[in-house]
N, C-alpha and C positions, 0 to 999 in steps of 0.2 A: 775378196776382203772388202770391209764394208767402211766408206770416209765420208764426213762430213764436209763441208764447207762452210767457211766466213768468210764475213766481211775484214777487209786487211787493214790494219790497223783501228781494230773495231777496241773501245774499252769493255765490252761485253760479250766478246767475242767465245771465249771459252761458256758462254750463257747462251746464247744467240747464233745457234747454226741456220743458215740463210736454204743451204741445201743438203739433200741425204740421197747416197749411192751405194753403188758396186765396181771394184775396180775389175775392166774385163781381160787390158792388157799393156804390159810396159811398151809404148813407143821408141822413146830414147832417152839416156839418161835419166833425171827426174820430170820425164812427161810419162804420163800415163793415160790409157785411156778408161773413161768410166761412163757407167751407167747412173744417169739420173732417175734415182726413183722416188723423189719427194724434193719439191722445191715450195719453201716456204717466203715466195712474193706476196704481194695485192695493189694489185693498179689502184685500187680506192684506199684513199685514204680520209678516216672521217673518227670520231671521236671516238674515244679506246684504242685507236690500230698504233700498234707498234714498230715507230721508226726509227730511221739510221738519219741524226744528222753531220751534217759536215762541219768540225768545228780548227779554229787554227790552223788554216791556208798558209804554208810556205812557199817558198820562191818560187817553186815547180808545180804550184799549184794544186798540192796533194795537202790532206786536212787530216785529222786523225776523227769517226766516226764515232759518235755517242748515241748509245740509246735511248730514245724515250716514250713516253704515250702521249698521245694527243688527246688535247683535252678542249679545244676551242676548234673550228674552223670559221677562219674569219671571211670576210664579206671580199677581201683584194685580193683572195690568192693566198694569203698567209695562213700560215698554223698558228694554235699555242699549242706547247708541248711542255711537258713536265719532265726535265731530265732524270738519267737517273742518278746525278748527285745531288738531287733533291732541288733543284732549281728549276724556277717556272718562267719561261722564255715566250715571253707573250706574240709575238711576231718574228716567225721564220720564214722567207718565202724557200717558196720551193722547190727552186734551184738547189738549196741547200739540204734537203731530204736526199740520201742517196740511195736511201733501201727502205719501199714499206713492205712489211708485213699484212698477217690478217689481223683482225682485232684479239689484243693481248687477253694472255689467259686470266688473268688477275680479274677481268670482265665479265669472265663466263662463269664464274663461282657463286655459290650459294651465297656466299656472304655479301660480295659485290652486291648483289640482288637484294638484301636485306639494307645496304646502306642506301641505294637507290630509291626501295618502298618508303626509309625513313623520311627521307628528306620529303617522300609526296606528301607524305603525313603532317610533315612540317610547313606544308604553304608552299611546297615550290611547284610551280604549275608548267613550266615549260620543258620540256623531254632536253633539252641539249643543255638546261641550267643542270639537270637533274645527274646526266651522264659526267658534265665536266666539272661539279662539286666532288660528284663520288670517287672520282679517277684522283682528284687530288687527296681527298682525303685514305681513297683506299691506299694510296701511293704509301700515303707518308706513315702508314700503320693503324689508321681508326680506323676501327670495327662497332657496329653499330651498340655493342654492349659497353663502349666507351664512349659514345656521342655527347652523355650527360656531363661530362668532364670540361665540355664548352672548349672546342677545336678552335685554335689560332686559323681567323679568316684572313689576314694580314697579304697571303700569296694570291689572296678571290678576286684581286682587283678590276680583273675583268667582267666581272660579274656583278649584276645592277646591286646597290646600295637594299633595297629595301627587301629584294630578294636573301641575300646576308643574313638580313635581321631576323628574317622569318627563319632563318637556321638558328639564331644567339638566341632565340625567342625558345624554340623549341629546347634548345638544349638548359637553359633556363631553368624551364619549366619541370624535364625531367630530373635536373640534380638538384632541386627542392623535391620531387617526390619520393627519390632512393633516399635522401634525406630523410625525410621523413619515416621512409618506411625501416632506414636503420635503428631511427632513434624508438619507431613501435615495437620493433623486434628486442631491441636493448630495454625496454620497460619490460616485456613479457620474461624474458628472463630474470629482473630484478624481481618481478611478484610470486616469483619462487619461493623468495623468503618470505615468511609467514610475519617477520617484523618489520620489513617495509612495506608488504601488504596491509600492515595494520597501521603502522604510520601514514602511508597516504592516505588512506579514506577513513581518518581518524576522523578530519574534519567535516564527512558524508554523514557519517556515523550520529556525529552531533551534530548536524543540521536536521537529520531524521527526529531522532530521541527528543530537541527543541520543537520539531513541528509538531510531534505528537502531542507532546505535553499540550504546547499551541491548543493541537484541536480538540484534546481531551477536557482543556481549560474552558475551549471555548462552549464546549458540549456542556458540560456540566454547570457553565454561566445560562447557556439557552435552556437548560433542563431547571435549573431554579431558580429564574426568570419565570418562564411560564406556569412552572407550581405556585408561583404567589400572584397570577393573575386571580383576579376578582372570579372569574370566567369559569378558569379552571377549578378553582376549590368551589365553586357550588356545585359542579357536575359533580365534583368526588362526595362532597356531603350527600348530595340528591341521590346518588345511588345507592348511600350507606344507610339512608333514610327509606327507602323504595324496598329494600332486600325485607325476607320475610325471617329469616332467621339469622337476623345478625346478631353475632356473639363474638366478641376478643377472645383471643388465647387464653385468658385468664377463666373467659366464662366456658370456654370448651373443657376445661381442666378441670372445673369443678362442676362439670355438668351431675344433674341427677342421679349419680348411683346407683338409689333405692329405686328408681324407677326401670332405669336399664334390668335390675335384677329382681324387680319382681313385687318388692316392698311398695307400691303405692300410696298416697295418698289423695282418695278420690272427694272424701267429703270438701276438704281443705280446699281443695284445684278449683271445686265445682262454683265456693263460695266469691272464688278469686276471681273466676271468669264472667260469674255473675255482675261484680260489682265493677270489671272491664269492661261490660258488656253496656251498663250505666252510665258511660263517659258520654256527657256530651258538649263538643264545641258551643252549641249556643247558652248550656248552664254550666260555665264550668264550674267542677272541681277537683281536689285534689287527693286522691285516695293513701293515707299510709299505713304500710303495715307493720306493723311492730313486736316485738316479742323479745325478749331479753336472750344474750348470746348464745350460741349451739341451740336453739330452738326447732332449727330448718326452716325458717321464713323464705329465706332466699329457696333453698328447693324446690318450695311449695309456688310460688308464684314466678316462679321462673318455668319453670315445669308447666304452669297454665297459661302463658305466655305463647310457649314453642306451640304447646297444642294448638292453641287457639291463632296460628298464624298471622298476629298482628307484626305489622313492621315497628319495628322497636333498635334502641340504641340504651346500650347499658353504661349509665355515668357513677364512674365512683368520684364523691368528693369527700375531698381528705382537710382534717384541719382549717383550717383561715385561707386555703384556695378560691381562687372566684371561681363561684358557680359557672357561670357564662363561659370562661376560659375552661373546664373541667369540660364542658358539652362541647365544647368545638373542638378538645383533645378530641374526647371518643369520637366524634364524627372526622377523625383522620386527616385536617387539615390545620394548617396554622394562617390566622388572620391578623393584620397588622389596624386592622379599621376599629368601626364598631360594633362591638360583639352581639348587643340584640338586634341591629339593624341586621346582621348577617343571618342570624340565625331565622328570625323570623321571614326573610326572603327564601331562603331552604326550606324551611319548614311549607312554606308557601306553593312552591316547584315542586315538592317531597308531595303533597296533597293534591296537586292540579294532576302529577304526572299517573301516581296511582288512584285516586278518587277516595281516599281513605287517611284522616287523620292521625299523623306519626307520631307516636308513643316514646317519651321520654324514661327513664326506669333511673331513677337517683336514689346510688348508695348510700349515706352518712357514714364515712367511718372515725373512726377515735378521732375525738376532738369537735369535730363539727358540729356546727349550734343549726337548728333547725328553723330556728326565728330566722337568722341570715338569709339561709338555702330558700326559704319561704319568700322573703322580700326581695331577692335575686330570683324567682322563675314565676315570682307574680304577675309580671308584665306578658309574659308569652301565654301564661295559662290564662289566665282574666282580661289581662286589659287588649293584648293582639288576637287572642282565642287564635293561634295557627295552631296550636299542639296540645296532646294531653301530657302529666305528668302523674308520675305515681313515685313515691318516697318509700324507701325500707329503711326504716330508723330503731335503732335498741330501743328497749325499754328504759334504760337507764339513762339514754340522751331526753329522753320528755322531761318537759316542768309542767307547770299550773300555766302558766304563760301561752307556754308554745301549744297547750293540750286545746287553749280558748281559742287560737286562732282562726278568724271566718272559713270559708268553704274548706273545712278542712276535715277527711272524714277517718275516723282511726279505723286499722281493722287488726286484730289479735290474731296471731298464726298460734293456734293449739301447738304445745310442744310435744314432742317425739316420745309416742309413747311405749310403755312397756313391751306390750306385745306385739307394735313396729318394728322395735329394737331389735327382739328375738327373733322374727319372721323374718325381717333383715340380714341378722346375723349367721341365720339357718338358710339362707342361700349363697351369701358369700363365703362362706369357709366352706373348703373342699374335705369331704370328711377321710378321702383317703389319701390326701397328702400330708406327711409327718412333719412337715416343717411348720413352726407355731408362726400366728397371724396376727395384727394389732390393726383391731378397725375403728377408725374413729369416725365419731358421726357427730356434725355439727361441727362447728369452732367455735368455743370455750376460751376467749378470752386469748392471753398473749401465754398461757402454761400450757400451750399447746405445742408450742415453739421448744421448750427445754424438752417436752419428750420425744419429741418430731428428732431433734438432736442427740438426743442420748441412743433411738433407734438405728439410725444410721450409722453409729460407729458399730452398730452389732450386725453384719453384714448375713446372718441365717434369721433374721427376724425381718417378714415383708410387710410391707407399711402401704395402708390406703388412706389418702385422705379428701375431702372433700368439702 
């Protein structure tokens, strides 16, 4: 049969079997004889080891045994030991030890071992600070996944001061970061919702959408800033002026027709080009051509224009507009200075850069006095000589007056004639498409307009105009 032994009058006694047997035979009465087969002594005692001390000595000299760990060995002979009613009894000497074990199991554990690594972690540098913090603290129930909780040192007294700290320090430090990481964990699950998601970075939102604006504002202050540098609007003139077929939307739209399709006018172009060909800077003057409305003037010398690849700018001027403001429209930029000083420094750059004087082309339409337009671009053509000018004026805008004007040379554009017309008209119309056509040739005044309008509400009648 198989008995244990304790310590007699041990309070841990049913905990704490001192030795283990087999009983081999009754002696007498209650003696028996046994076989020791595990005796759980240790002549060493030293931090961790589990002993028996002697506590409350009666008259006979007998004490009732408590358990505990030893957590200090001190420098005279004495223990500290941590009881196990949780008291810490800083000097025992050890007379009063009356049974040690080996070092307790609570020691040998994985977890032990994690409270131990902790505390290295934490600054404690000496192996017996290390052993007889963990013993107390594993005593009293901290596990290192509780260290953050900031462990009552109250019982460490033996233990140096700043050693201590480096444990409040550590534990400090960790239950600000569980902290922390609770309250990251509790936002991620708040951005769950799609209305506190958009409540919090309401404010991101419009700080973004304000910077934009910001820099969209700012863009667009630096972009029309620099368009009204001096600098920049001559480079855009000078190239508008350098191009060899420059024509606005307006003139691509009403380009030559008759020409595209076959209808030429070669004698007309030939006379045109001759008398472009006559321009000269050091004699100026100023060629107009004229011919009463829907004539094809404009065709005709715009038409020997392209051919003739002069660099040119087409100005219409309309009514009581200044001349000079009309030219610095068509040349694509706006100037806040002055308008002949500008233009004639373009004009200037326009001819250094291509080697070729740049060619003005002034419309007069309704309304415009020709006298005006004349004593407005007399200074560029006569008196600066940077530029040529050529005017296309009605017939019905001439006086007596404006016909006497100095350098001023008329030239008659022949009107559109009959068998233009039909030679015209016998290429534009598809003879095998059944849908009816309306080709208008020239512009005729403002009654071009109500039929231009009456056509378009008839959506089978196709309409060219030019």
């Amino acid at each position: 049969m198989a008995v244990r032994a304790f310590f007699e009058k041990s309070g841990s006694a049913t905990a704490a079997p001192i030795a283990g047997g087999v009983v081999k035979a009754r002696i007498a009465g209650s003696t028996y004889a046994v076989h020791l087969q595990h005796l759980f002594l240790s002549p060493i005692v030293e931090v961790g080891s589990r002993v028996y001390v002697e506590h409350g000595r009666d008259e006979e000299c007998v004490g009732a045994a408590v358990g505990s760990v030893v957590v200090r060995v001190n420098g005279n002979g004495t223990y500290g030991v941590l009881l196990d009613n949780n008291r810490l009894d800083t000097a025992v000497p050890a007379e009063m030890v009356v049974l040690s074990e080996a070092r307790a199991k609570l020691v040998s554990g994985a977890e032990y071992g994690e409270v131990v690594a902790w505390l290295r972690t934490a600054g404690v540098a000496r192996r017996a600070h290390q052993e007889s913090i963990a013993c107390i603290l594993y005593q009293r129930g901290w596990r290192v996944d509780r260290l953050y909780l900031r462990p009552l040192m109250h019982c460490m007294t033996h233990i140096p001061r700043a050693v201590r700290m480096c444990v409040l320090d550590k534990s400090e430090w960790q239950r600000d970061h569980h902290r922390q990481m609770r309250g990251l964990l509790r936002e991620r699950v708040k951005e769950r919702d799609f209305r506190y998601t958009l409540t919090k970075y309401s404010g991101v939102v419009s700080a973004s959408v304000a910077l934009l604006g910001i820099a969209f504002a700012f863009g667009w202050n630096m972009t029309t800033y620099r368009t009204q540098q001096r600098a920049h609007q001559l480079s855009v003139t000078v190239r508008t002026l350098t191009q060899p077929l420059n024509l606005d939307q307006s003139a691509l739209q009403a380009a030559p027709l008759m020409v595209r399709q076959g209808a030429s006018r070669d004698r007309e172009e030939s006379a045109v080009r001759r008398m472009l060909h006559r321009l000269d800077a050091a004699h100026p003057r100023i060629p107009v051509f004229t011919r009463p409305h829907g004539c094809g003037k404009s065709t005709v010398w715009r038409s020997a224009v392209l051919k003739k690849g002069v660099p040119h700018v087409c100005v219409d001027v309309r009514g009581t507009e200044d001349t000079l403001r009309s030219v610095v429209k068509a040349l694509g930029v706006e100037v806040c200075g002055d308008l002949l000083d500008f233009v004639e420094e373009a004009c200037r750059m326009a001819r250094a850069a291509r080697g070729e004087t740049p060619l003005l082309l002034l419309r007069l339409r309704e309304g415009s006095s020709l006298q005006r337009v004349y004593r407005d671009v007399a200074a560029l053509a006569f008196d600066r000589r940077v530029c040529h000018v050529v005017m296309e004026v009605p017939t019905e805008a001439l006086s007596m007056a404006s016909a006497g004007l100095p350098r001023l040379d008329l030239c008659v554009i022949p009107a559109f004639s009959r068998e233009e017309a039909f030679a015209h008209t016998r290429r534009a119309i598809d003879p095998v498409s059944l849908g009816p056509s309306l080709d208008v040739v020239g512009v005729s005044r403002s009654d071009v307009d109500d039929v231009i309008a009456a056509v378009r509400q008839r959506r089978s009648i196709r309409m060219r105009g030019y």
